[in-house]
N, C-alpha and C positions, 0 to 999 in steps of 0.2 A: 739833307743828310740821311743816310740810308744804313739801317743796322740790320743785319742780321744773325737769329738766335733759333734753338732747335726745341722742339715741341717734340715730347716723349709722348706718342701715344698708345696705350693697349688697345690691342684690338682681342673683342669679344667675340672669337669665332667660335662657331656650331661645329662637328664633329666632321660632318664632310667639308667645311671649311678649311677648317685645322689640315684635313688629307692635304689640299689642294694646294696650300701654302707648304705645306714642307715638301710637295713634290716640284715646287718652282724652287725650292731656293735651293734641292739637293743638285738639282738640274743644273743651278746657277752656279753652284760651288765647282762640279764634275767639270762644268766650261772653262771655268776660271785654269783649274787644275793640267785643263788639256791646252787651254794660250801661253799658258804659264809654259808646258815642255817644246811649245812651238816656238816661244820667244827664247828658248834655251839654245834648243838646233839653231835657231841666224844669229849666230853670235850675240846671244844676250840681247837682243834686240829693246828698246827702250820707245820706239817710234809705236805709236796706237795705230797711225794713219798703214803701216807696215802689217803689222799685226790683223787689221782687218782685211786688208786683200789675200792676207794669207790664212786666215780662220775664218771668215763671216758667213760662207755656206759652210761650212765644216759644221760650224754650231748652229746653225738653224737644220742641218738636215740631223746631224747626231743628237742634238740636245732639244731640240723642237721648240728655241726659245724664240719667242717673241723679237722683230725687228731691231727693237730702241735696245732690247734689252742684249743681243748679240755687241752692238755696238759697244754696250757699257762696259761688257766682260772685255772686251780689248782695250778700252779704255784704263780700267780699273787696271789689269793686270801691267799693262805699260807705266801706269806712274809708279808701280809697286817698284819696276826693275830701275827705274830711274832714282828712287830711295836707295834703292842699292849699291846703284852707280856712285852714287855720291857719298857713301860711308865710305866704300874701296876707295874713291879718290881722296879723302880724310885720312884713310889708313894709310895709304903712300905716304902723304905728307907730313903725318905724327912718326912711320916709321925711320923715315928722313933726319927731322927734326930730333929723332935719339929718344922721342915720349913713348915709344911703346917698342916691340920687339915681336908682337904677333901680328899676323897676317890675315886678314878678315877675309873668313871663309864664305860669307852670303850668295858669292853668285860659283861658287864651286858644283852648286847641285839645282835643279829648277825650283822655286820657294813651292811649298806646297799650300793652298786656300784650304782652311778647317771648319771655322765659324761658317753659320747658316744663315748669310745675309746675300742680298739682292739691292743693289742701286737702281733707283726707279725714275722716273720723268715725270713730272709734273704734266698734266693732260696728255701723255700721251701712255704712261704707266699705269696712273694714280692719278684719282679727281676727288672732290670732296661731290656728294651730293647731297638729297636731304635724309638721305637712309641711313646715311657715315660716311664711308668710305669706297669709293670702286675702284677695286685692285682687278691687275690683272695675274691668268695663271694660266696653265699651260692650257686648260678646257675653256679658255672665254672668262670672260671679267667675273666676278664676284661682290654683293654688299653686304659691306661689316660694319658692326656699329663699333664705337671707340670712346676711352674716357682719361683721362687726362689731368694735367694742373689746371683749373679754371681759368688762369688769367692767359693761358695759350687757347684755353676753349672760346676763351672772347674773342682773341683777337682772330679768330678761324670763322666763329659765325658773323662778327659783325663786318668781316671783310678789311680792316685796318693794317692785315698783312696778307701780303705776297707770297703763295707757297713758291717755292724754286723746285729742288732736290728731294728726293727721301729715299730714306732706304729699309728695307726688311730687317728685323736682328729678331733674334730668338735665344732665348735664355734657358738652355737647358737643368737650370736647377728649380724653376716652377713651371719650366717647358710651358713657355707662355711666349707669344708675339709680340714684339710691339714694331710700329713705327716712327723711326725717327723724321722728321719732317722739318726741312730748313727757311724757316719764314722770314721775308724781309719786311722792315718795316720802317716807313718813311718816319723822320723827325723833321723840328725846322730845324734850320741853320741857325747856332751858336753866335753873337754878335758879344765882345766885348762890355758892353752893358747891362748884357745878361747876367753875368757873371757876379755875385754878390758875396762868394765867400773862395778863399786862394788857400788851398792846404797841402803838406808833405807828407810822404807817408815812406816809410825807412823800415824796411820786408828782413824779415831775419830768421833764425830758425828757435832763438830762446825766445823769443815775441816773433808773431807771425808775422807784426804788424805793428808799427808804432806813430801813430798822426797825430797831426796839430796842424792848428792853421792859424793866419796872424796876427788872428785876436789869443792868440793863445791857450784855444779849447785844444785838451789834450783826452789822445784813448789809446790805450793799450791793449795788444789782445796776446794774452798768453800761446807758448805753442806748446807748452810741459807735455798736455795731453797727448797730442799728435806725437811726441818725442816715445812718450811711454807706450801707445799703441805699436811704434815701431818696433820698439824693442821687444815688445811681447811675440807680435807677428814672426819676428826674426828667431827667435827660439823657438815659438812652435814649430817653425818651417824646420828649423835645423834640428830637431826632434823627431820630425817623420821621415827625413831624406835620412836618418839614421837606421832608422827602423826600417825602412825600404819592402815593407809590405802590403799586401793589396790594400790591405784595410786601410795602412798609410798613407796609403797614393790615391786614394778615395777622397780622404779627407784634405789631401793638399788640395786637389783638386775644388773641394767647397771652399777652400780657404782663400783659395786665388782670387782677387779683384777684393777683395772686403777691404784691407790697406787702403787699396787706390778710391776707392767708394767712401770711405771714413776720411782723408783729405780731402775729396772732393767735396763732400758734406761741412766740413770746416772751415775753408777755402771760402765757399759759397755764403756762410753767417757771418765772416768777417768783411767782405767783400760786399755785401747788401750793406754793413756798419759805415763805411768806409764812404760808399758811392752817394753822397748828399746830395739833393736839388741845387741846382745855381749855382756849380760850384766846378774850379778850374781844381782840378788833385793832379800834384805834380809827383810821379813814380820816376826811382830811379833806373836808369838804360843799363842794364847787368848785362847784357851781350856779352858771350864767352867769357862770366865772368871762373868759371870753374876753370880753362885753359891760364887767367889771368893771374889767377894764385899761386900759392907757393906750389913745385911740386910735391908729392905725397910719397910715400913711402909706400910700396905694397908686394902682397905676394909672401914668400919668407920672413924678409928685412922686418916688414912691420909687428911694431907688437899688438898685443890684444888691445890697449887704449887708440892706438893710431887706427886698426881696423874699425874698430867703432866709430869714431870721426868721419873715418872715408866713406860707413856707411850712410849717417845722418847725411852728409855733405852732396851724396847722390841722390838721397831719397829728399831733397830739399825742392820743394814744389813753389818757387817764386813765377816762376813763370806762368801757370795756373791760376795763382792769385792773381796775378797785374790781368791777364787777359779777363778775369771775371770781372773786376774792379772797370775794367775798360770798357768791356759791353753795358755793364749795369749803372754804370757814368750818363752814357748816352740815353738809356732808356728816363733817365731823373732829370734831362735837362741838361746835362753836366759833359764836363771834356776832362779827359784825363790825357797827359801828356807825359813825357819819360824825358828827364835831363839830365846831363851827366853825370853819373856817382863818383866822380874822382876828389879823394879826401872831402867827403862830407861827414865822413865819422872822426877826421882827423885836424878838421877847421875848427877853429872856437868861433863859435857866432856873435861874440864882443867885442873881441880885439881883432880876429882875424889870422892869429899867428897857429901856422900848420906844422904841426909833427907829429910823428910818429910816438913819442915821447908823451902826448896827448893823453894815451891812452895805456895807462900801466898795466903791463901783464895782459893786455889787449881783453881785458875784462867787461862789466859794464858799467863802470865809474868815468869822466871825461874828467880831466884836471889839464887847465890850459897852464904851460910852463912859465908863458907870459905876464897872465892877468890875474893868474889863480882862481878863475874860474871854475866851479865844478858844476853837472850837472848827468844824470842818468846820459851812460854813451848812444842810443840807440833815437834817444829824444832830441841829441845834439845834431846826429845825424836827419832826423826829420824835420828841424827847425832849419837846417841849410838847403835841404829839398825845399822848401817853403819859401824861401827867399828864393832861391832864383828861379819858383815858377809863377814868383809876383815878378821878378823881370820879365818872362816869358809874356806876361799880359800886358807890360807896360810897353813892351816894342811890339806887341801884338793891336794894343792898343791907338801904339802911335805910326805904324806904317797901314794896318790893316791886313795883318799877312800874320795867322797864326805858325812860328815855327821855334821849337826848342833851340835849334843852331841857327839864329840871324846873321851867317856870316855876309849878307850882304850889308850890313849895319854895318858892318865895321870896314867895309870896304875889301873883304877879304875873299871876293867870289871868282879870284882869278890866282888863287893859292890853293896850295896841297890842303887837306882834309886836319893834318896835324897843324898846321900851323892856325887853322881856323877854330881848331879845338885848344889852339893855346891862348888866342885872344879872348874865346868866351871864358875859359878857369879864370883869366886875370881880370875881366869885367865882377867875374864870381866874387874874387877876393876883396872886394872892395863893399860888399853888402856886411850889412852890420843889422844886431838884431834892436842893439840900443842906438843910442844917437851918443857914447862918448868918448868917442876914439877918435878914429880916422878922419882928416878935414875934407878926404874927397869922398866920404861913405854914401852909400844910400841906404836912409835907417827907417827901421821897425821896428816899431815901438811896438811890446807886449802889456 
C-alpha cells in the first residue's frame, strides 16, 4: 500500500541564493502567463501535448528555462484550462437545471499566473544530496541547506520515502522559500485481522467531529471555535472592503489565508484524534452533498440569518477533514472507508425506525417516534456510521474484497448503481445497536 504526503521544507538561502531563485520562478510565472495567452488564441486549448509543439522553443529561447521545466509550464497551464472547462460545463448544467442564472466568466479572458512557484522533477529538477538540497536555476544548479518537521526529515534521510514531485512556493509576507516536496511511502497491506478496533465518525459543523466505536468509546470535538473565527474574519474583511483604502487593502492582503491556515491547523488536531492504530474508521460519502440539500435563498430574498447560514455552510471544510483523517489512517496502520450517509442522523440505532420526525426542530436532540429513544443527534449519527463499517469488515472479512458498496454480495453487479444503493440501505436497516428488537437484526452490543 503506498501513501503519499508533502514535506514543507524551508530552504535557507544566502543572498545570491535567494537572487537566483526568484529569477527562476519570475521566469516560470512570465511562461506560465505567455502558455496561458497561447492556450487562449487555439481555442481555449486544454491539450498540454498541443501546447507544447506550440510553446516549447517559445519558452526555452524567451524564457531560458530549463528542458523539464518548459515542459511543466505547458503542462501546468493545460490542467489549469481544463479546471476551467469543467466549471463552464457545471455552469451550463446548474443554468439548465434553473440553480443559478449567471454565466461563468473564467475562460472569457486568458487566467492570469501571480504566485511565485515552479513545479519541479525529482532528479531531474531537484535531488536531495548531503549538502541539502540541489535545485536547479537559470545559472546551473545550486546547494541549499533546509529544515523542516522532523518526522519528514526522517523519512528524507533514512530513505523510507520516495521523493516524486515538488515544487517552489514563496511567501511574500516573511518573503522566505520553501519547498513543497511529495513523498511516497510504502506501507503493508491491511489484512482483516489487523484490524482490532471498527469506529464512526459523523463530521458537522457544531461538532467538527463526533466518534465512537463499538465498544462504545466516545469523543467529541467542538467546532464553536472555528464557527467564531469565521465570523470574526468575516467582519473584518467586510470592514476593510468598506473602507477601500490602501491601508485597507494592505491589511486584507495580510489577512488572506490565516481563515484557511486556522482550519487547517484544527482540521489536522482533530484528524491526528480521530486516526487510531488498528483500526477500520468508517467516514460518511457526502458527495455533492451541498447540491443535495435544500435549496437556499440568496442574493435579495435572503435575510441577514439565512446569509449567515449560507455562509457557514460554504466555509464548511468536511472534505479537508475526511482527506486528513484518510492519509493519517494509513500512516497508524489504519484504513478509513466512506459509507453511505443516507438517514444515519434519522435511523434510531435500536429499533431501526426512520423519520424525519426523529429529529425535532432538526436540532441536536434524537427522539425515536417509535421506541422513545433519546440520544445526542450527532452521536446517533456516528453510532449508524459504526455499524455499517462493522458490516463493511464482515463482507470484507468474508469474501476478502475490501468494498463499502458489495453489490456483488447481493447479486446486484448487473443492475443500475440505485438499485444497488437500495439493497445496501435495506441490509443497513436491519443493524441494531442492542440485540432487542428485530428477529432478523445484526446486533451490537455497547
Amino acid at each position: 500500500m503506498k501513501q503519499v504526503i508533502t514535506a514543507k521544507l524551508k530552504l535557507n538561502l544566502l543572498t545570491e541564493q535567494k537572487t537566483l531563485l526568484r529569477e527562476v520562478s519570475l521566469a516560470y510565472r512570465d511562461a506560465l502567463n505567455y502558455v496561458s495567452q497561447v492556450a487562449f488564441d487555439n481555442n481555449r486549448t486544454s491539450s498540454a501535448n498541443k501546447l507544447q509543439k506550440l510553446a516549447y522553443y517559445d519558452i526555452r529561447d524567451n524564457f531560458r528555462l530549463p528542458a523539464q521545466m518548459a515542459c511543466n509550464v505547458c503542462r501546468q497551464v493545460g490542467a489549469t484550462y481544463r479546471t476551467l472547462w469543467t466549471k463552464v460545463k457545471q455552469n451550463s448544467q446548474h443554468r439548465k437545471q434553473g440553480k443559478t442564472k449567471k454565466r461563468y466568466k473564467g475562460l472569457d479572458k486568458p487566467p492570469q499566473f501571480v504566485s511565485r512557484t515552479c513545479n519541479l522533477n525529482y532528479g531531474r529538477d531537484f535531488s536531495f544530496v548531503k549538502e541539502g538540497i540541489s535545485l536547479i536555476t537559470l545559472q546551473g544548479r545550486i546547494k541549499v541547506s533546509y529544515s523542516g518537521y522532523y518526522k519528514h526529515l526522517g523519512l528524507i534521510k533514512s530513505g523510507d520515502a520516495k521523493a516524486k514531485g515538488a515544487k517552489i512556493y514563496y511567501t511574500p509576507s516573511n518573503k522566505t522559500y520553501y519547498l513543497l516536496v511529495s513523498l511516497e511511502i510504502e506501507k503493508p497491506d491491511i489484512e482483516p485481522a489487523d484490524i482490532k478496533r471498527v469506529s464512526g465518525v459523523d463530521v458537522g459543523q457544531r461538532y467538527l467531529a463526533v466518534e465512537t466505536d463499538t465498544k462504545n468509546q466516545v469523543s467529541f470535538y467542538n467546532g464553536k471555535s472555528t464557527i467564531h473565527k469565521a465570523n470574526h474574519y468575516q467582519r473584518r474583511r467586510k470592514s476593510l472592503q468598506r473602507k477601500g483604502t490602501r491601508s485597507a487593502k494592505r491589511r486584507l492582503k495580510k489577512l488572506s489565508g490565516r481563515e484557511r491556515r486556522f482550519r487547517a491547523d484544527v482540521n489536522h488536531q482533530v484528524s491526528k484524534k480521530v486516526a487510531k492504530s488498528n483500526s477500520l474508521i468508517g467516514l460518511e460519502d457526502l458527495t455533492h452533498i451541498r447540491e443535495r440539500t435544500n435549496p437556499r435563498r440568496k442574493g435579495k430574498k435572503a435575510s441577514r440569518k439565512q446569509k449567515k447560514a449560507n455562509r457557514k455552510q460554504t466555509s464548511w471544510s468536511f472534505a479537508e477533514l475526511q482527506s486528513f483523517i484518510d492519509y493519517k489512517a494509513v500512516l497508524n496502520d489504519s484504513l478509513a472507508i466512506k459509507v453511505d450517509a443516507d438517514y444515519t442522523s434519522q435511523s434510531c440505532p435500536h429499533c431501526g425506525h426512520t423519520s424525519k420526525g426523529n429529529r425535532p426542530n432538526k436540532g441536536l436532540t434524537f427522539h425515536c417516534e417509535n421506541c422513545g429513544f433519546d440520544l445526542h443527534a450527532d452521536l446517533v449519527g456516528a453510532r449508524n456510521i459504526a455499524m455499517r463499517t462493522l458490516l463493511v469488515r464482515q463482507d470484507w472479512a468474508s469474501t476478502g474484497s475490501l468494498s463499502a458498496c458489495p453489490d456483488d454480495l447481493s447479486g446486484l453487479s448487473d443492475v443500475s448503481s440505485d438499485e444497488a444503493k437500495a439493497m445496501r440501505l435495506s441490509r443497513f436497516m436491519e443493524l441494531r445497536w442492542t440485540a432487542e428488537t428485530s428477529p432478523n437484526h445484526i446486533a451490537f452490543s455497547d
